[in-house]
Structures are given as C-alpha cells and as structure tokens.
Residue, then its C-alpha position, 0 to 999 in steps of 0.5 A: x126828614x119828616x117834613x120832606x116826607x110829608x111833603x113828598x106824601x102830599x105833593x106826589x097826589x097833589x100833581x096826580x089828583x089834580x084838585x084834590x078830589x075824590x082821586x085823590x084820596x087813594x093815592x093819599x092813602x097809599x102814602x100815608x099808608x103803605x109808604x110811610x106807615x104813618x096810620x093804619x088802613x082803619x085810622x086813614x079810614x076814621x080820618x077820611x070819615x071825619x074830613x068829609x064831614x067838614x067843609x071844604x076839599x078833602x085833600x087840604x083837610x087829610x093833609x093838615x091832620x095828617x101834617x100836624x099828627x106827625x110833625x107838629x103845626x110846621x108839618x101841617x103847614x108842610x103837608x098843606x103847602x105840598x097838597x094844594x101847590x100843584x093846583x096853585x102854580x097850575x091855576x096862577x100859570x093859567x090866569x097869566x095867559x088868560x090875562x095875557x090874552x083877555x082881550x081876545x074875541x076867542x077867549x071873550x067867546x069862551x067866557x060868553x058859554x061858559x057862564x050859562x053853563x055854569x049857571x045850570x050848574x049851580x040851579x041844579x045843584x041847588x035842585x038838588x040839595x032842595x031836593x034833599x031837604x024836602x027828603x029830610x026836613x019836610x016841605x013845610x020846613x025847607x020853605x020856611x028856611x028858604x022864605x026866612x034866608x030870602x028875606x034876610x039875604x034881600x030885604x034886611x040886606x043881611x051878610x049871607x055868612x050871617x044867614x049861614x050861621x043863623x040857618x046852623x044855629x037853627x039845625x043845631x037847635x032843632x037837631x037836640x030837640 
C-alpha cells in the first residue's frame, strides 16, 4: 500500500508541475504533508533546504529521499519513477512526432530560431553566474578560475568533469582556509 501512495504522492505533482520545477514543490508538499503525513511542515521544510543545495531538479531529489524514508531503496525507486514518468512519456511522445516530421521546412525553420535563443540564454546565464562570482570571490580570482578552466578545457584538451572536480577541490580547499 506504501508504494501505491508514494506513487500517487509523486505522480499527481509530476503531471500538475510539469518539469518538476519550483511548482512543484508545493503540490509535493501537500501530499507529503497533509495527505499521508509522512513528515511535518518543518521536516518538508529542512528536506527542501537540503535538495536545493544538491544539483540537479528538486522534484527527482524529494522523491528519492522521501521514497526511500518511507519504503525503503524499492520506494525510491517508486516515487522516483512516479516523479519523473509524466516529463518522460511527454517528452518521448514529443520526440516521436518531432522525428516523424523532422523533415519538414517548418519544423527546420523552428529549430534555426530556437538555437540563437538558446544561445542567449546560456550567455546570460553565464553573465550572470560571472557576475556572482566576482560578487563572492573577487575579480581577480574568477579570472583565474576562468583563465585556468580555459586552458585546461581547450589547450590540455581536459575532459570538462575533470575540470569541475579540479574547480570543486579547489573551493573545497580554499573554503577551510
């Protein structure tokens, strides 16, 4: 009965909150909450704060946690398959008829905007966390990073999760000094 509920508690947010965003998160709440009563309204709150300080979408990250306090690795399982299913089916029906009609001067004319889009999107992002950095470690010291990951990423030809590890360590090191 457990991993029914746990999948009813993920699933019901996964098709309302559709990419398991910050919309989400209250519609988790109120099952994991108020439905089932699995944790209190403080507990969702020190599991949220944790899950937003991993990588990675927050819906995916509450359901694994929650899945597994209250069933176990199968109900991680469970609850993950129930948080992520909704995107997955919405997202493979939506590459079948992409494929189906890839072919097709619209569907090329489409892609041929959305890819300088996404592009600013991205330099601005990158703005943006440049921006943060500077904020929090200096000038100096985010263009070192920068100069650094550069040469490794195009000179060393370096593996770019190599580079993340190396820029971790580096944090991690400073961050005790």
């Amino acid at each position: 009965m457990i991993f029914w509920q746990l999948f009813l508690a993920f699933f019901i947010p996964g098709i309302l909150g559709y990419g398991g965003g910050p919309a989400s998160i209250p519609l988790v709440e109120a099952e994991v909450v108020d439905r089932y009563g699995w944790m209190s309204t403080q507990e969702f709150g020190e599991v949220l704060a944790i899950g937003n300080a991993l990588p990675g979408p927050i819906a995916t990250k509450m359901a694994g946690y929650i899945g597994y306090a209250e069933g176990g690795v199968l109900g991680a399982a469970v609850a993950l398959l129930a948080a992520v299913g909704p995107s997955l089916v919405l997202m493979i029906g939506l590459m079948v008829t992409l494929l189906k009609y890839k072919d097709s001067p619209k569907v090329k004319n489409i892609t041929k905007l959305v890819r300088p889009v996404i592009a600013v999107l991205l330099g601005v992002m990158a703005l943006q966390f440049f921006t943060e950095s500077t904020e929090s470690s200096g000038i100096i010291e985010t263009l070192a990073i920068a100069g650094v990951s550069y040469f490794l990423l195009e000179v060393k030809k370096m593996h770019p999760a190599f580079v993340i590890l190396l820029a971790l360590a580096y944090g991690g090191i400073t961050g005790f000094i």
